[in-house]
C-alpha positions as CSV (number, residue, x, y, z in Angstrom):
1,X,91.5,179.8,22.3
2,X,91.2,176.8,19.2
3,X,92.9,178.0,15.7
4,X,90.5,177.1,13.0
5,X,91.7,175.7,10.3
6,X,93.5,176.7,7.5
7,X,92.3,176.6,4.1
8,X,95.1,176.8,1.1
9,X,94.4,178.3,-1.9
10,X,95.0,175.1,-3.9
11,X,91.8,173.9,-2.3
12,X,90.1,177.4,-2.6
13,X,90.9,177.0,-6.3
14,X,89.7,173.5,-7.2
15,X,86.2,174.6,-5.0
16,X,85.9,177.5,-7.7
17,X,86.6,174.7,-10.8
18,X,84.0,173.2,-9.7
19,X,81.7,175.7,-9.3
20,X,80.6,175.5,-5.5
21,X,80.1,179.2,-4.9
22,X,77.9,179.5,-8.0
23,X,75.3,176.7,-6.5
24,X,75.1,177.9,-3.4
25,X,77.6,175.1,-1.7
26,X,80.6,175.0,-0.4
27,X,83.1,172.7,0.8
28,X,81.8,171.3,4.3
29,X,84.4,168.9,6.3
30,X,83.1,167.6,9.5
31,X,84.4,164.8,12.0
32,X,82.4,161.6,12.8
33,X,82.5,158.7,15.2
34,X,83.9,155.7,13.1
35,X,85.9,154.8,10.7
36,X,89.1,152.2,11.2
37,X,90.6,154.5,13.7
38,X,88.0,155.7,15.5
39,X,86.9,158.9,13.8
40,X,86.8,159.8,10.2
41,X,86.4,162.9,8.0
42,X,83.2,163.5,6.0
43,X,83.9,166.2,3.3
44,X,81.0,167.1,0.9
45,X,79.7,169.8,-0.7
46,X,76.7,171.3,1.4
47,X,75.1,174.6,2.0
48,X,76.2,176.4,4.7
49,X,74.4,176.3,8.4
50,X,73.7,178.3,10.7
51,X,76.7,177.4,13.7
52,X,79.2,176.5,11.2
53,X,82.4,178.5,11.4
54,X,82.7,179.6,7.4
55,X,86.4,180.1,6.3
56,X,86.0,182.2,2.8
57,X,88.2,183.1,-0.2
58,X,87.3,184.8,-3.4
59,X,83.6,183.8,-2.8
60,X,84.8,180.2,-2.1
61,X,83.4,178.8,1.5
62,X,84.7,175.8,3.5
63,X,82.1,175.0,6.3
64,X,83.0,173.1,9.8
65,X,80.2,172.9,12.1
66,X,80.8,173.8,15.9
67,X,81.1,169.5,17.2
68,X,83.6,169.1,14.4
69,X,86.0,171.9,15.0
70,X,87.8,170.9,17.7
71,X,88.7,168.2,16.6
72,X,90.3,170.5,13.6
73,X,92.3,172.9,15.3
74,X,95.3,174.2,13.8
75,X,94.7,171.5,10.5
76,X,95.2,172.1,7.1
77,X,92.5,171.6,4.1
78,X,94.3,171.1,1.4
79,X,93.5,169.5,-2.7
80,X,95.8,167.2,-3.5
81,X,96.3,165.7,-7.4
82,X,97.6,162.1,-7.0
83,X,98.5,158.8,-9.5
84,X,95.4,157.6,-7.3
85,X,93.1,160.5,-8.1
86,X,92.9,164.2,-6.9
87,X,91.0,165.1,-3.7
88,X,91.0,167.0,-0.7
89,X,92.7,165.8,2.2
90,X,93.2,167.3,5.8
91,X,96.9,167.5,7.5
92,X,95.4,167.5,10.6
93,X,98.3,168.0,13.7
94,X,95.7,166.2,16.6
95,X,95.5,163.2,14.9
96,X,98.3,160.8,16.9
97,X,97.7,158.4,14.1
98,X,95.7,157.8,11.1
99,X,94.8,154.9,8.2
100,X,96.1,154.3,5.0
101,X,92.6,155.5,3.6
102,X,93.5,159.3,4.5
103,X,89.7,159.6,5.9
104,X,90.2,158.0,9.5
105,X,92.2,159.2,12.6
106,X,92.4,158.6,15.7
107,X,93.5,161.6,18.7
């Protein structure tokens, strides 16, 4: 059996500052072909869909559809506030190695 993902409330929290929940979005994060190592994160605010696994909080939704979430099993969604800017970033425990660009991994 996979572990979804976990969500942490630092990330919940910056999805309400933004005001997903209000327009009808939430936080989707979904795994594509590409990238420098071979496969990198899309993370955007969408609507959810009808096979996505929704992880909720408060109101707040974070969306993985069913292709992306093995490849996020057991990985943390997290916001991050950085000298280089703030933005949500996945600690993903699959991934044997990853870029300097935080967006592409390979497994």
């Amino acid at each position: 059996m996979q572990l979804p993902p976990k969500v942490t409330d630092r990330a919940y929290e910056r999805l309400a500052e933004i005001g997903a929940a209000e327009n009808g979005q939430g936080l989707r994060v979904a795994v594509e072909g590409g990238g420098c190592s071979g496969f990198q994160y899309e993370i955007k605010l969408d609507a959810p869909a009808e096979d996505d696994l929704v992880l909720e909080s408060n109101g707040e939704k974070v969306m993985v559809d069913s292709v992306s979430l093995p490849f996020l099993e057991n990985a943390v969604i997290d916001f991050t506030e950085e000298l280089i800017g703030a933005r949500f970033v996945i600690e993903n425990p699959n991934a044997t190695s990853a870029c300097g660009c935080g967006t592409s991994f390979s497994m």
